[in-house]
N, C-alpha and C positions, 0 to 999 in steps of 0.2 A: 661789841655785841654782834653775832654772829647766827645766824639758824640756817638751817641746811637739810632739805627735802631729798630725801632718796628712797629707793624701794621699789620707782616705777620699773612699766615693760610692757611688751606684746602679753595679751593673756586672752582667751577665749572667752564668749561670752558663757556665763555661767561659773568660771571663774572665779581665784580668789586671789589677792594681792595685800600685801602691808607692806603701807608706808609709813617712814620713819620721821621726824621732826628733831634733829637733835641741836644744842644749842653751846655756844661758849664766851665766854665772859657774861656770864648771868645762870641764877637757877632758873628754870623753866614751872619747876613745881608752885614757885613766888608769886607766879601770873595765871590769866589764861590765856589758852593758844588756841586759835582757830584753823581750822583748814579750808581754804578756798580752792578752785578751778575756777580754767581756761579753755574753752572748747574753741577750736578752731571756730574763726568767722564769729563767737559770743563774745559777751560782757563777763566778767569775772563774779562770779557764784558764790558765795560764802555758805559752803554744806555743813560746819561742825564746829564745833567749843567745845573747853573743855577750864571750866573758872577753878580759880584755886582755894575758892573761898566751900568756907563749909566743906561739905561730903561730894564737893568737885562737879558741883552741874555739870550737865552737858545739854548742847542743842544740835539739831539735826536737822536739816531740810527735808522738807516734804519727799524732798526725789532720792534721798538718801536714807529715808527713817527705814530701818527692818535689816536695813545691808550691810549698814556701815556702822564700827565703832571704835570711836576716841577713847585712849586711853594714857595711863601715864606709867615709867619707870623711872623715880626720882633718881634712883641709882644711877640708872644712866644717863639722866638729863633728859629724857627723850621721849618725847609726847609720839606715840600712834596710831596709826587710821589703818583698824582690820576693814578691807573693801573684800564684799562676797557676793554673790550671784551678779558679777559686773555683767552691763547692759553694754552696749554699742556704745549709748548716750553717753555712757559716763568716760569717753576717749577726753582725756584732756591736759593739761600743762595744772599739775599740783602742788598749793604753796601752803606755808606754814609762813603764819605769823604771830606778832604778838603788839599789844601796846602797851607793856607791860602795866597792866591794870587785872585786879582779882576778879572780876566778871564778867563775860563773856556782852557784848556789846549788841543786844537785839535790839531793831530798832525794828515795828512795825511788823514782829512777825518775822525778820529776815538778819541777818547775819551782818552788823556792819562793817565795811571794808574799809575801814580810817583806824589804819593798824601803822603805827613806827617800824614796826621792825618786820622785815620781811626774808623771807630765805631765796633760795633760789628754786625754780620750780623740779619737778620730776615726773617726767612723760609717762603717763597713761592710756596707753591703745589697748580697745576692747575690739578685737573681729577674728572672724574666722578663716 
Protein backbone atom coordinates (compact mmCIF):
# COMPACT_ATOMS: atom_id res chain seq x y z
CA UNK A 1 0.00 0.00 0.00
CA UNK A 2 1.64 2.88 -1.47
CA UNK A 3 0.44 6.88 -2.12
CA UNK A 4 2.42 9.22 -3.60
CA UNK A 5 1.97 13.25 -3.80
CA UNK A 6 3.28 15.11 -6.60
CA UNK A 7 2.30 18.14 -8.61
CA UNK A 8 4.11 20.64 -6.25
CA UNK A 9 6.45 23.94 -7.21
CA UNK A 10 7.41 27.54 -7.21
CA UNK A 11 4.16 29.35 -8.51
CA UNK A 12 3.06 33.07 -7.84
CA UNK A 13 0.69 34.21 -5.70
CA UNK A 14 -2.45 34.34 -7.54
CA UNK A 15 -1.50 31.23 -9.09
CA UNK A 16 -2.82 27.92 -9.88
CA UNK A 17 -1.39 24.37 -9.09
CA UNK A 18 -2.64 20.67 -9.15
CA UNK A 19 -1.75 18.22 -7.06
CA UNK A 20 -1.81 14.66 -7.70
CA UNK A 21 -2.59 11.66 -4.96
CA UNK A 22 -2.05 8.55 -6.71
CA UNK A 23 -2.03 5.19 -5.17
CA UNK A 24 -0.93 1.33 -5.58
CA UNK A 25 -1.86 -1.72 -4.17
CA UNK A 26 -5.24 -0.57 -3.17
CA UNK A 27 -8.29 1.38 -4.99
CA UNK A 28 -8.25 4.88 -3.89
CA UNK A 29 -11.96 5.22 -5.05
CA UNK A 30 -12.81 2.36 -1.98
CA UNK A 31 -11.74 5.08 0.68
CA UNK A 32 -11.52 8.71 1.45
CA UNK A 33 -8.46 10.61 1.09
CA UNK A 34 -7.62 13.60 2.60
CA UNK A 35 -5.00 16.22 1.94
CA UNK A 36 -3.03 17.79 4.71
CA UNK A 37 0.03 20.47 4.78
CA UNK A 38 3.07 21.53 6.44
CA UNK A 39 4.16 25.00 6.67
CA UNK A 40 7.41 25.72 7.62
CA UNK A 41 7.77 26.24 11.72
CA UNK A 42 3.46 24.86 11.76
CA UNK A 43 1.63 21.93 12.95
CA UNK A 44 0.17 19.85 10.11
CA UNK A 45 -3.23 21.13 8.63
CA UNK A 46 -5.76 18.87 7.45
CA UNK A 47 -7.39 21.26 4.46
CA UNK A 48 -9.64 18.42 2.23
CA UNK A 49 -11.50 15.00 1.90
CA UNK A 50 -12.96 13.53 -0.24
CA UNK A 51 -15.29 9.99 1.22
CA UNK A 52 -16.27 7.46 -0.96
CA UNK A 53 -19.39 6.91 0.28
CA UNK A 54 -22.50 8.24 -1.38
CA UNK A 55 -22.03 11.15 -3.92
CA UNK A 56 -18.24 11.47 -2.55
CA UNK A 57 -18.38 14.30 0.30
CA UNK A 58 -15.93 16.58 0.57
CA UNK A 59 -14.64 18.87 3.34
CA UNK A 60 -12.64 21.92 3.12
CA UNK A 61 -10.94 24.32 5.63
CA UNK A 62 -11.91 27.52 6.36
CA UNK A 63 -8.48 28.81 4.76
CA UNK A 64 -9.03 26.65 1.84
CA UNK A 65 -12.88 26.81 1.07
CA UNK A 66 -13.49 29.04 -2.59
CA UNK A 67 -9.63 27.94 -3.75
CA UNK A 68 -9.32 24.57 -3.52
CA UNK A 69 -10.75 21.44 -4.96
CA UNK A 70 -10.62 17.57 -4.23
CA UNK A 71 -11.32 15.53 -6.75
CA UNK A 72 -11.25 11.83 -8.10
CA UNK A 73 -10.21 9.85 -11.38
CA UNK A 74 -10.92 6.34 -10.55
CA UNK A 75 -9.33 5.42 -13.88
CA UNK A 76 -6.39 6.55 -12.73
CA UNK A 77 -6.32 5.76 -9.06
CA UNK A 78 -5.74 9.28 -8.26
CA UNK A 79 -7.52 11.60 -6.00
CA UNK A 80 -6.70 15.78 -6.85
CA UNK A 81 -6.25 19.06 -5.28
CA UNK A 82 -6.97 21.95 -8.06
CA UNK A 83 -5.14 24.74 -5.71
CA UNK A 84 -5.98 28.49 -7.36
CA UNK A 85 -5.57 32.06 -6.24
CA UNK A 86 -2.50 30.41 -3.97
CA UNK A 87 -1.77 32.81 -1.09
CA UNK A 88 1.88 33.12 0.24
CA UNK A 89 0.19 31.23 3.46
CA UNK A 90 -0.44 28.42 1.51
CA UNK A 91 3.74 27.60 1.02
CA UNK A 92 4.03 24.15 2.40
CA UNK A 93 5.08 20.29 2.40
CA UNK A 94 1.62 18.47 0.71
CA UNK A 95 0.36 14.90 1.82
CA UNK A 96 -2.17 12.76 0.80
CA UNK A 97 -3.50 10.13 2.99
CA UNK A 98 -5.90 7.79 3.67
CA UNK A 99 -7.16 5.17 6.53
CA UNK A 100 -8.71 3.54 4.37
CA UNK A 101 -12.27 4.10 5.88
CA UNK A 102 -15.53 5.51 3.53
CA UNK A 103 -15.73 8.82 5.41
CA UNK A 104 -13.74 11.48 5.57
CA UNK A 105 -12.83 11.77 9.58
CA UNK A 106 -14.10 15.35 10.99
CA UNK A 107 -13.61 15.67 14.23
CA UNK A 108 -14.84 19.15 15.83
CA UNK A 109 -14.95 21.04 12.78
CA UNK A 110 -11.40 19.95 11.61
CA UNK A 111 -9.88 17.32 9.42
CA UNK A 112 -8.52 14.46 11.51
CA UNK A 113 -4.80 13.53 11.14
CA UNK A 114 -4.94 9.77 12.51
CA UNK A 115 -4.64 8.48 8.85
CA UNK A 116 -2.55 4.68 8.23
CA UNK A 117 -1.39 5.44 5.12
CA UNK A 118 0.43 8.25 4.13
CA UNK A 119 2.33 9.29 0.87
CA UNK A 120 5.16 11.21 0.63
CA UNK A 121 4.77 14.93 0.71
CA UNK A 122 5.26 17.59 -2.44
CA UNK A 123 6.57 21.14 -1.95
CA UNK A 124 4.37 23.96 -2.35
CA UNK A 125 6.14 27.52 -2.53
CA UNK A 126 3.68 30.55 -3.20
CA UNK A 127 6.00 34.01 -3.78
CA UNK A 128 6.98 36.40 -5.97
Amino acid sequence: VQLQASGGGLVRPGGSLRLSCAASGFRLDHYAVGWFRQAPGKGREGISCVSSFGGGETYYADSVTGRFTISRDNAKNTVYLQMTNLKTDDTAVYFCATDRATLCAVVGGSLSDGMRYWGKGTLVTVSS
